[in-house]
N, C-alpha and C positions, 0 to 999 in steps of 0.2 A: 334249804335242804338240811336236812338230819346228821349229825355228825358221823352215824354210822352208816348212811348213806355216802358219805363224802368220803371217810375213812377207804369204805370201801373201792369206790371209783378210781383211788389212790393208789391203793394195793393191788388193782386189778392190771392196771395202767402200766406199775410197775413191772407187773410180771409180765405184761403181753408185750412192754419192752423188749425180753430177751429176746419175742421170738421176732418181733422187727428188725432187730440187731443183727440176728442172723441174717436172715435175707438180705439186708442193707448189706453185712460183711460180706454174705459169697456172692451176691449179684450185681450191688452195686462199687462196691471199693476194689472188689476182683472181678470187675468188669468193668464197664464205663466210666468208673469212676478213677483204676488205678491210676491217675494220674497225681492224686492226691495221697493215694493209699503206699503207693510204691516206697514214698520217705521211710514210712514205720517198717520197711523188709530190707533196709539195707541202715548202715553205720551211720547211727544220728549226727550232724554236723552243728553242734550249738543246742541251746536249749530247747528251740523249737523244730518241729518238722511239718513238712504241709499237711500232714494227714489229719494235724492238730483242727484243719480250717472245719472238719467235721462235725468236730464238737464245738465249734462257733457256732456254725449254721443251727444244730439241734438247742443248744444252748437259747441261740436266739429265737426259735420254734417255739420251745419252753415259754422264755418270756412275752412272747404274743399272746399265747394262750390265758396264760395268769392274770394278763391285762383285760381280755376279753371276756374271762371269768369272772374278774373283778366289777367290771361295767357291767354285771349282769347277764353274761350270758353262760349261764350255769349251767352243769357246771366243770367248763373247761378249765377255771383255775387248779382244780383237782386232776385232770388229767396232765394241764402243766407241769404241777409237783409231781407227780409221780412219773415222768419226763426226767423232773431234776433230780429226784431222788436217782431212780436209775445211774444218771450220768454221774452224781456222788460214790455210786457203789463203783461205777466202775473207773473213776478218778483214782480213786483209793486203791481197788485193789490191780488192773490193772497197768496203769500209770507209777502208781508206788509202787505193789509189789514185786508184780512179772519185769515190768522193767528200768523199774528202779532209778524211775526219775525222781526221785526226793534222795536227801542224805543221809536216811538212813536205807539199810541194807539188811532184810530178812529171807531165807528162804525156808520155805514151813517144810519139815520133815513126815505129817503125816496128814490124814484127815482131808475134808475136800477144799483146803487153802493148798494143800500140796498136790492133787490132781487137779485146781483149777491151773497150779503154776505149770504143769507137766503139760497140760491140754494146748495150753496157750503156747509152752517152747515146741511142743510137735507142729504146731501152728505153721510157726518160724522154721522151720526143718528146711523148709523149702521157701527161697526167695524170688519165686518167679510169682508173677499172674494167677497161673493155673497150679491145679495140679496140691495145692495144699487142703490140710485139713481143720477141724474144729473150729466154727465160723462162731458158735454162741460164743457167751461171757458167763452166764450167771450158771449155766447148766451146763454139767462136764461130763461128757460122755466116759465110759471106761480108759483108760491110759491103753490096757491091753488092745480093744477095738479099732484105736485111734492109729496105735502102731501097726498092727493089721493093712488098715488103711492105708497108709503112709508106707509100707510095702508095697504095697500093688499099684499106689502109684511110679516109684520107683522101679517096679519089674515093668511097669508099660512104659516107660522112658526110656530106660534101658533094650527093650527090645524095638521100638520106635528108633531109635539111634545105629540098633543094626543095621534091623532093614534099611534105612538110609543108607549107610556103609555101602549094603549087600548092591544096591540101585545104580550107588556112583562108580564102583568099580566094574558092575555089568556096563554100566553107559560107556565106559574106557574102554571096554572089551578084556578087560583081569579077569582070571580065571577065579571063581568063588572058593571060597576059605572052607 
């Protein structure tokens, strides 16, 4: 294959990454998967957390491919790297800089390294399952939009928790508030 065929497959690979990422994040890790995902939404205990077992699995996805590309079957070694490449970017920024698992310590004050950091702690806003926002990595929605969001799910929780209120004191026979 043509180097700017390959190139290509690479860069292509990389980008359609994000949008796997996302799905994987809002369906799979905040869904049947948060048994794993759950580690990264509460107070890390040690260097690792289960949710790390994620990028094992894609990690070793990665390397099947590269293998498989390499034997000839062309050309998945390119879709591999671009696989790893992804998982670099988001090691990097991520891992180091949203949360700051390496020793050094930066938070960017402007530009989109400081609306990826903002996307990702709105992310975190909320520690449950449900209910959270900004599931991409590479692509950051507005900060404004995100918080938007992140209201309204807070105003349906909040009124979710009345009516509950409102249900259990009817069920006692309490006169409503």
């Amino acid at each position: 294959m043509s180097i700017t065929l390959n190139a290509l497959v690479f860069l292509v690979t990389l980008a359609g990454m994000e949008a796997f990422a996302w799905f994987a994040h809002k369906y799979i890790m905040h869904g049947w998967g948060w048994g794993w995902h759950r580690s990264h939404h509460e107070p890390r205990q040690g260097w690792f957390e289960a949710n790390d077992l994620y990028a094992v699995v894609f990690a070793g996805l990665a390397i099947v491919l590269i293998a498989l590309g390499t034997s000839g079957w062309h050309p998945l070694e390119w879709i591999g790297a671009g696989m790893t490449g992804y998982g670099f970017l988001y090691f990097l920024a991520h891992d180091g800089l949203v949360h700051r698992r390496w020793p050094f310590h930066y938070v960017p004050r402007r530009g989109y390294l400081k609306r990826l950091y903002q996307a990702h702690r709105l992310h975190h806003a909320i520690n449950t399952k449900d209910g959270c926002v900004s599931f991409g990595f590479l692509y950051v929605p507005p900060p404004e939009q995100l918080e938007k969001d992140l209201d309204k799910v807070r105003s349906q929780r909040a009124k979710h928790r009345e009516d509950r209120h409102r249900d259990n004191r009817e069920q006692k026979g309490e006169p409503a508030a």
